[in-house]
C-alpha positions in Angstrom: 29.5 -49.8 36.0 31.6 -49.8 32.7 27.9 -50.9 31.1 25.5 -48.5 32.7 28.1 -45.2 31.8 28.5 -47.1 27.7 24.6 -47.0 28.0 24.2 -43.5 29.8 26.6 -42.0 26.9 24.8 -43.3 23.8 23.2 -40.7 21.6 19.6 -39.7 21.9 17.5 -41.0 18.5 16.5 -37.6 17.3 12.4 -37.3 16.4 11.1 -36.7 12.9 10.7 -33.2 14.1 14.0 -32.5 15.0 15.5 -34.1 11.6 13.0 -32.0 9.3 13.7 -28.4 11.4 11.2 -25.5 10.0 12.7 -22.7 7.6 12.6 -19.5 9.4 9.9 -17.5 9.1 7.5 -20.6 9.6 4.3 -20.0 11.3 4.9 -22.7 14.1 2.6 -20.8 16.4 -1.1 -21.2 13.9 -0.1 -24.5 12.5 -1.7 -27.6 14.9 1.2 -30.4 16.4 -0.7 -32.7 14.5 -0.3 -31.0 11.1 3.3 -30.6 11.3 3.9 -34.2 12.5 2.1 -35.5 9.5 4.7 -32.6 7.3 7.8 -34.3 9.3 6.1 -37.8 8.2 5.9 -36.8 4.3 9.2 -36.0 4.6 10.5 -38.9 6.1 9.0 -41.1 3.7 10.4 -39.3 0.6 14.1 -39.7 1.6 14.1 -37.9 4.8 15.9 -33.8 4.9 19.5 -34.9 5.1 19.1 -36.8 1.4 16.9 -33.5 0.3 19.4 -31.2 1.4 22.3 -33.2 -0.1 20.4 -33.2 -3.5 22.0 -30.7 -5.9 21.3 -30.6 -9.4 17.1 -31.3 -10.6 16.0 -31.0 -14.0 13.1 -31.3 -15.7 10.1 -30.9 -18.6 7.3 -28.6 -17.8 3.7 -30.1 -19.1 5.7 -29.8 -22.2 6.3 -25.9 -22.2 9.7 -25.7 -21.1 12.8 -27.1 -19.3 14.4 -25.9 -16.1 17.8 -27.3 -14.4 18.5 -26.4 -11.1 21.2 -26.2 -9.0 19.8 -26.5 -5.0 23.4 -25.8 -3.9 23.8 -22.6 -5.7 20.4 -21.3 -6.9 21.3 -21.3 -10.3 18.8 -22.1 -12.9 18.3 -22.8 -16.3 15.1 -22.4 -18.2 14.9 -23.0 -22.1 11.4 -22.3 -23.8 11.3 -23.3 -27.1 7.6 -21.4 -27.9 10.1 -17.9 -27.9 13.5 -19.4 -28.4 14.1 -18.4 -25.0 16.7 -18.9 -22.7 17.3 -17.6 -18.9 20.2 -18.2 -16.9 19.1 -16.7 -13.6 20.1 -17.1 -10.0 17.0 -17.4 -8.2 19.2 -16.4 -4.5 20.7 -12.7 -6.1 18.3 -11.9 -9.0 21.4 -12.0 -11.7 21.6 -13.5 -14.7 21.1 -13.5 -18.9 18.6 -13.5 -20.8 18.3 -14.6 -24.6 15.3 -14.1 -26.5 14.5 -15.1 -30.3 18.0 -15.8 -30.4 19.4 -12.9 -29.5 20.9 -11.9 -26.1 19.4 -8.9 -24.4 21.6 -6.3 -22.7 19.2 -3.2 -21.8 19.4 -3.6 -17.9 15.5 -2.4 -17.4 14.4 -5.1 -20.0 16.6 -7.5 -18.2 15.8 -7.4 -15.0 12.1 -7.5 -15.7 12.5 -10.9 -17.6 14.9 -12.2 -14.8 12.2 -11.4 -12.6 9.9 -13.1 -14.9 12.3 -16.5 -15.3 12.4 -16.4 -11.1 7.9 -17.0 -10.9 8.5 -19.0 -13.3 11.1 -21.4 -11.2 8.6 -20.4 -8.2 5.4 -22.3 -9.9 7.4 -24.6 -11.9 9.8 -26.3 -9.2 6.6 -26.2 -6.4 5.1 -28.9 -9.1 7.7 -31.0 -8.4 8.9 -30.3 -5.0 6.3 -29.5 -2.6 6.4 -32.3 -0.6 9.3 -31.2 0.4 8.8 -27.2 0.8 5.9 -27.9 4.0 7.6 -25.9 6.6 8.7 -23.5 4.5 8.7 -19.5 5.6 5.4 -18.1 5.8 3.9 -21.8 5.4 1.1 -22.1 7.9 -0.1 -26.1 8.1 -3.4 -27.4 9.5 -4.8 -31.4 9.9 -8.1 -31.5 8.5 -8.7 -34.9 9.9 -9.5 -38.0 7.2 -11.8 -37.6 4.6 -12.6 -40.2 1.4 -11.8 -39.5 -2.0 -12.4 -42.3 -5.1 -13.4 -45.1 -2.7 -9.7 -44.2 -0.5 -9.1 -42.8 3.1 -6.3 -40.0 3.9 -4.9 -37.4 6.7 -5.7 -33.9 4.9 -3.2 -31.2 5.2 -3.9 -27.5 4.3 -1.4 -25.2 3.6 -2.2 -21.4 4.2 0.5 -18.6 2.8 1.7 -15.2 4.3 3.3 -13.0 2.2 5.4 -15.5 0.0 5.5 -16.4 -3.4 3.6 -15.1 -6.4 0.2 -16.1 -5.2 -0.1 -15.8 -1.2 -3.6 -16.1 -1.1 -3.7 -19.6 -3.0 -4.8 -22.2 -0.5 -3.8 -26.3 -0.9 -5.1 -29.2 0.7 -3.1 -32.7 0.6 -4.5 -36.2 0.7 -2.5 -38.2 2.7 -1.7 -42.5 2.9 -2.8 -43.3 5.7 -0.3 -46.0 6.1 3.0 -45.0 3.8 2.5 -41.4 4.4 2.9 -40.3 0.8 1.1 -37.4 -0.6 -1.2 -38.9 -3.2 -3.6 -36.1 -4.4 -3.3 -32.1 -4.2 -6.3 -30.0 -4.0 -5.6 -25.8 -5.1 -7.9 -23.5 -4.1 -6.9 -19.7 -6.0 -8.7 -18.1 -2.9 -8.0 -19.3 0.8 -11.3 -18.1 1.5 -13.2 -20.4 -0.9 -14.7 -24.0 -0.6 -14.6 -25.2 -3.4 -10.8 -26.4 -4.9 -10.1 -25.2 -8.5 -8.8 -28.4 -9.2 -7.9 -31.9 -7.2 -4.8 -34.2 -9.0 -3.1 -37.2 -8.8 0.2 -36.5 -6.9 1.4 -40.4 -7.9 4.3 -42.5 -9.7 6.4 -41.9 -7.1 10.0 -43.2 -8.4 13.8 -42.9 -6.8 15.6 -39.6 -8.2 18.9 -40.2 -6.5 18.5 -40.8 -2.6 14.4 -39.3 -3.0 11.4 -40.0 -4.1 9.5 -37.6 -6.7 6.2 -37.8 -8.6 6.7 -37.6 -12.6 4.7 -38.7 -15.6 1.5 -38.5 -13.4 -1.5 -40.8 -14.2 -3.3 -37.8 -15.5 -0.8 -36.7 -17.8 0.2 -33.1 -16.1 2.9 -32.0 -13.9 6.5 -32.7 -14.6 8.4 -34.9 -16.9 11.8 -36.1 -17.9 12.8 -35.6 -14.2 16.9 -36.2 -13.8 19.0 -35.7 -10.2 22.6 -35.0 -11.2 25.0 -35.0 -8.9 27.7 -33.3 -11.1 26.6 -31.2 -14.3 28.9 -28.7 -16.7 29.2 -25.5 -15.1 28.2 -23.6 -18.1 25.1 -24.8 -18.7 24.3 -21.9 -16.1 27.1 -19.5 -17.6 26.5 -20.0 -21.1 23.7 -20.1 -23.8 
């Protein structure tokens, strides 16, 4: 008796589902069960949503352009652009923030805002380089299995992600090849019009290392994407207070 009420009492082994829950505003109703079991998968397999959501501070080199720190916890966010001498201290969650330019810090509220704005898309496209594997069931996400197709010589799952009123570009379109055995996103495909065919470009999505308790692709094979890639767990608070 004492064995069957231990055995009755143990805790359910939650699914991959139920550890990866969808952001609200997901459109679980058009994306297929299939689709977001292969999400839950790709999640799994890069550390799993407990060691994403524990992750706080990400920084990183932008095909060379710029560099953004980012505080998950917080949404705080450094970006420093050395082409202008700029620097944005912006959080992403409220819209505040500074903004220096050329050196010199900018106070006209109008002017600041706009560039705040501005330093916000640019954490939007920059950070979805880097983090999309993890952003799948995102709000206004809608996901779809393509079934397997071949690309150079390999097999994968293909997942497309539709948008709905998110982001700077909603009506960008992506399609993601798949392992078919580790799960691990290996190529992108990004298509400027959901409507079209024909993908503006396909990537690598590769050299996967640990950053912390997840994985993340840096210093791809063809040489874009994001570099220098750091997980801090502690970082000076003023590098988001102060230039």
């Amino acid at each position: 008796m004492v064995l069957a009420l231990a055995f009755a009492c143990t805790p359910k082994e939650k699914t991959l589902g139920e550890l990866n829950p969808a952001a609200p505003g997901f459109d679980s109703l058009n994306s297929d069960p299939d689709a977001i079991q292969l999400a839950d998968s790709i999640m799994a397999a890069m550390g799993g949503r407990e060691n994403w959501d524990k992750t706080r501070f990400i920084s990183w080199n932008f095909f060379g352009r710029r560099d953004l720190t980012w505080d998950k916890h917080t949404g705080r966010v450094r970006i420093e652009s050395p082409s202008d001498s700029s620097i944005y201290l912006v959080n992403i969650n409220t819209g505040e923030g500074r903004v220096k330019l050329h050196g010199v810090e900018l106070t006209e509220a109008d002017t600041v805002k706009k560039l705040l704005e501005r330093a916000k898309s640019i954490w939007i496209n920059d950070s979805y380089w880097l983090t999309m594997p993890f952003k799948l069931k995102d709000t206004g996400v809608t996901l779809k299995y393509l079934g397997e197709d071949t690309l150079k010589n390999d097999r994968y799952n293909i997942l497309q992600l539709t948008f709905s009123n998110v982001g700077n570009t909603p009506e960008n379109k992506y399609q993601l090849y798949v392992d078919l055995k580790d799960k691990m996103i290996k190529h992108w495909a990004y298509f400027n019009d959901a409507k079209k065919d024909t993908a503006s470009f396909i990537r690598p999505w590769d050299n996967y290392q640990k950053y912390g308790n997840v994985l993340l692709s840096a210093d791809r094979s063809d040489n874009g994407g994001p570099k220098n890639v750091k997980v801090s767990e502690t970082l000076p608070d003023k590098l988001f207070t102060d230039f």
